[in-house]
MARKE-387621 format. One record per residue (C-alpha): x, y, z; residue in three letters; residue number from 1. Coordinates in steps of 0.25 Angstrom, whole numbers. Example, Ala and Ser with C-alpha at 12.3 -4.5 7.8 and 13.67 -1.06 7.14 Angstrom:
+-------+-------+-------+---------+-----+
!  east ! north !    up ! residuo ! num !
+-------+-------+-------+---------+-----+
!    49 !   -18 !    31 !     ALA !   1 !
!    55 !    -4 !    29 !     SER !   2 !
+-------+-------+-------+---------+-----+
! end
This chain:
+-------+-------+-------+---------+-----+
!  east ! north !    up ! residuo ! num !
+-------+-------+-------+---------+-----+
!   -18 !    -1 !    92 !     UNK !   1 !
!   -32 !    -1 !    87 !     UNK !   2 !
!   -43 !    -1 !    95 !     UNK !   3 !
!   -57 !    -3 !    89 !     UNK !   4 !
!   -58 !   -17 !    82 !     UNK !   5 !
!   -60 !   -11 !    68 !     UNK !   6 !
!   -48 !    -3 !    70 !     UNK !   7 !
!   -39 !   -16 !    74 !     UNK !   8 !
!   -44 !   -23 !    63 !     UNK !   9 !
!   -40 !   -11 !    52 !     UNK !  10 !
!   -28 !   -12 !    59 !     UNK !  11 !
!   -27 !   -28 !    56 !     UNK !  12 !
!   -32 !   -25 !    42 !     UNK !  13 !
!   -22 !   -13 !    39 !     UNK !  14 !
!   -10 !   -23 !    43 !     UNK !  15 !
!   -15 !   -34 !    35 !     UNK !  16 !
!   -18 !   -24 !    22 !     UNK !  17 !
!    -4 !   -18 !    24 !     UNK !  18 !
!     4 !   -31 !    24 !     UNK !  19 !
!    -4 !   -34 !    10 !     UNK !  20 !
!    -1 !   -22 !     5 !     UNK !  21 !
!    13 !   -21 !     8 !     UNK !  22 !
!    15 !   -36 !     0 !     UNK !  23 !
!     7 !   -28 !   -10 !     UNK !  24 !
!    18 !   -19 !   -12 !     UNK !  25 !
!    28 !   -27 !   -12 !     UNK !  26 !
!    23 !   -37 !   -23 !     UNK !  27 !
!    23 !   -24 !   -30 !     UNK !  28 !
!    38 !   -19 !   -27 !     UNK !  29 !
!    41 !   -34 !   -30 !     UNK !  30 !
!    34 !   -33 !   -44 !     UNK !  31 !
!    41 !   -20 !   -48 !     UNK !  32 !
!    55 !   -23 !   -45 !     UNK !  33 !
!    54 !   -36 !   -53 !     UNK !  34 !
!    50 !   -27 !   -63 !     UNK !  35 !
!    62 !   -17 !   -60 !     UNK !  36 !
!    70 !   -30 !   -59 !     UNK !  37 !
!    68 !   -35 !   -73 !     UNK !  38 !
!    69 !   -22 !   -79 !     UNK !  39 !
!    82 !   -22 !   -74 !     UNK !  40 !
!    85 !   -35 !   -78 !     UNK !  41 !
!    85 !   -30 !   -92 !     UNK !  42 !
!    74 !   -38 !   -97 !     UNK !  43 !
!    63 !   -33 !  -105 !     UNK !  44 !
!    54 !   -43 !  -106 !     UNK !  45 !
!    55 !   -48 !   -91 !     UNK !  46 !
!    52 !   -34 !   -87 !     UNK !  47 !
!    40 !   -33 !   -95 !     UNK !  48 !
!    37 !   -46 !   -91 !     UNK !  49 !
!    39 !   -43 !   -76 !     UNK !  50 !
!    31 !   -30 !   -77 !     UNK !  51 !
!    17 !   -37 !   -82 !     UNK !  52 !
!    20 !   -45 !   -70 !     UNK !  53 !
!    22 !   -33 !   -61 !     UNK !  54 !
!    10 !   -25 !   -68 !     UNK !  55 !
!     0 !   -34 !   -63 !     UNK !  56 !
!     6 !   -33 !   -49 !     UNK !  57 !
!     8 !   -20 !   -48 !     UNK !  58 !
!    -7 !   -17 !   -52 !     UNK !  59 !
!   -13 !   -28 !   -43 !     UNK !  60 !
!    -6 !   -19 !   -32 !     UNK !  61 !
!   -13 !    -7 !   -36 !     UNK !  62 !
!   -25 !   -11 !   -40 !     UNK !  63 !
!   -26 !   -18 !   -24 !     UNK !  64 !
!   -20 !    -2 !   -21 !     UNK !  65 !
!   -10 !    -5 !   -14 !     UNK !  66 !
!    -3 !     5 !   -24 !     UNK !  67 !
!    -8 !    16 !   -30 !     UNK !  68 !
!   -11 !    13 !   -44 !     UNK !  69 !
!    -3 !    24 !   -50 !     UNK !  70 !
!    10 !    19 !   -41 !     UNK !  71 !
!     5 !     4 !   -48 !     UNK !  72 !
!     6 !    11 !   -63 !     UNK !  73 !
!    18 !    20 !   -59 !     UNK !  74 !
!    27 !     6 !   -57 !     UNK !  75 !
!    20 !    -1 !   -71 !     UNK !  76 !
!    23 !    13 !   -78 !     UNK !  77 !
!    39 !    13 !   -73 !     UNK !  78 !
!    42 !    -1 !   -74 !     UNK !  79 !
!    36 !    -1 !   -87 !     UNK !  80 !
!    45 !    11 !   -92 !     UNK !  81 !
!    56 !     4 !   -87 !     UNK !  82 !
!    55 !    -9 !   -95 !     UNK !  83 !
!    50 !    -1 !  -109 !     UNK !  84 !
!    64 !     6 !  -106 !     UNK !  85 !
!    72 !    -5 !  -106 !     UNK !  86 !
!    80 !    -8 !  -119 !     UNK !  87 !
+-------+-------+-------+---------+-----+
! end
């Protein structure tokens, strides 16, 4: 346990912060399987219209730095490719 008071307060602060984060990431999981989802589907234009929707999520998260940025543009670039190879 923490003993100084700044120390139990990082500690309050640290838990706090982690329990954002983690709904953070899971909005982001949540944005890219929908993606996946769709894509799957067969639709084109729910897919492309699904990935806009994900892009701005997927860049809110890594702007804020919950992921790194190139993680964020690895995830646009692939489900991007995905959809442009769909017939």
């Amino acid at each position: 346990m923490a003993n100084s008071k700044q120390a139990r307060h990082r500690a309050r602060q640290s838990t706090v912060r982690n329990a954002h984060n983690s709904a953070q990431r899971s909005r982001l999981r949540t944005a890219i399987k929908s993606v996946r989802k769709a894509i799957e589907a067969g639709d084109k234009n729910a897919a492309m219209e699904t990935l806009s929707r994900a892009t701005g999520v997927i860049d809110s998260i890594a702007d804020k730095k919950v992921v790194h940025k190139n993680t964020a543009s690895r995830n646009k670039s692939r489900l991007a490719a995905a959809i442009k190879s769909m017939g």
